[in-house]
C-alpha positions as CSV (number, residue, x, y, z in Angstrom):
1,X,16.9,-0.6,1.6
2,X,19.7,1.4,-0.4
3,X,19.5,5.1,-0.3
4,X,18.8,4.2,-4.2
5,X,15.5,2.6,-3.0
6,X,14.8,5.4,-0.3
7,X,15.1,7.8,-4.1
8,X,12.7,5.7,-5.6
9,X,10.1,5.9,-3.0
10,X,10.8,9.6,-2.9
11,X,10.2,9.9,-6.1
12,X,7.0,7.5,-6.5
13,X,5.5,9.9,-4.0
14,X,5.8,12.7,-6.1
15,X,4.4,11.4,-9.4
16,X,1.4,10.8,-7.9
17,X,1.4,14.1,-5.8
18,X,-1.2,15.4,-8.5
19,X,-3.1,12.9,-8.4
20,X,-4.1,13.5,-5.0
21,X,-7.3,14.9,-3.7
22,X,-8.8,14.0,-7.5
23,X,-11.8,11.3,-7.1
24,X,-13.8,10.4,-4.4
25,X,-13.9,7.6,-1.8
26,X,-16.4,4.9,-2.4
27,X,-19.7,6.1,-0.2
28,X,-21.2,1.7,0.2
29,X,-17.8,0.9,2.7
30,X,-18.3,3.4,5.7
31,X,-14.4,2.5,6.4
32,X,-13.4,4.0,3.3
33,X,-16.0,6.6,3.2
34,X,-14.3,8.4,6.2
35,X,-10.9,8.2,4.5
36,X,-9.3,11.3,3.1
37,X,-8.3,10.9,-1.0
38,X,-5.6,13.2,-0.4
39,X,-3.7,10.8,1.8
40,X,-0.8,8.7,0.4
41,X,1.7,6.7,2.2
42,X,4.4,3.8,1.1
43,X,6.5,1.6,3.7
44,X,8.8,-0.8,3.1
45,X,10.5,-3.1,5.8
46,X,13.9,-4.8,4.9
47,X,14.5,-8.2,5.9
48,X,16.8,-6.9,9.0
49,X,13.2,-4.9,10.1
50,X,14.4,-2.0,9.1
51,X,11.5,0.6,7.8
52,X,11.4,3.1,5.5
53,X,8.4,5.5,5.0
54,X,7.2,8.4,2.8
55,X,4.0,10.6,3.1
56,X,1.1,9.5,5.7
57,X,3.0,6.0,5.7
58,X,2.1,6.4,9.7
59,X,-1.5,6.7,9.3
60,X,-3.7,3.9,9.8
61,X,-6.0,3.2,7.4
62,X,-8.6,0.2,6.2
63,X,-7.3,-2.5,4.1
64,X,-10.2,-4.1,2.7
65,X,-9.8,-5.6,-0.6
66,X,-6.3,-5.0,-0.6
67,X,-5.8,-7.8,1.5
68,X,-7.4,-10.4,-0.8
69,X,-3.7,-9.3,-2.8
70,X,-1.6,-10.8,0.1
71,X,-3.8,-13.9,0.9
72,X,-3.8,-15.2,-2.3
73,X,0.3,-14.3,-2.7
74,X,0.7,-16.2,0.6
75,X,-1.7,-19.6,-0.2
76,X,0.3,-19.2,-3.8
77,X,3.6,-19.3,-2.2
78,X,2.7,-22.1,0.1
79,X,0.7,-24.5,-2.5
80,X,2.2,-23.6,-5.7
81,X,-0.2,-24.4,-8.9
82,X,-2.2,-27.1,-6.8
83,X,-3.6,-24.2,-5.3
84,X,-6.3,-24.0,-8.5
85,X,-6.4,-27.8,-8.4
């Protein structure tokens, strides 16, 4: 990542920094009960496995839906339109 990208992140960290700690975590998915809503983190590996991180980008934390996202972005990239066939 350029040191222009490494800004970016910087920066996309900070327009949300008031937006954290506003809202609650959903109380049905114990997982995401027990998560803090004043936690934020971004990562983002370059192709050479080099990573760059902002906020609590070291802190695990449950996936849940969000992984539906990357499923359907991999079967998408693997079996193009026929994939809704």
């Amino acid at each position: 990542m350029t040191d222009g990208s490494s800004n970016r992140a910087c920066r996309g960290r900070s327009d949300i920094a008031g937006a954290l700690g506003h809202g609650r975590s959903t109380d049905y998915i114990p997982a995401l009960e027990a998560c803090d809503p004043r936690r934020f983190g971004m990562a983002v590996a370059e192709l050479d496995g080099t990573v760059h991180g902002v906020g609590d980008w070291r802190e695990p934390f449950s996936t849940q839906s969000l992984t539906k996202v990357f499923t359907l972005a991999l079967d998408l990239a693997r079996e193009g339109d026929e994939l809704w066939e």
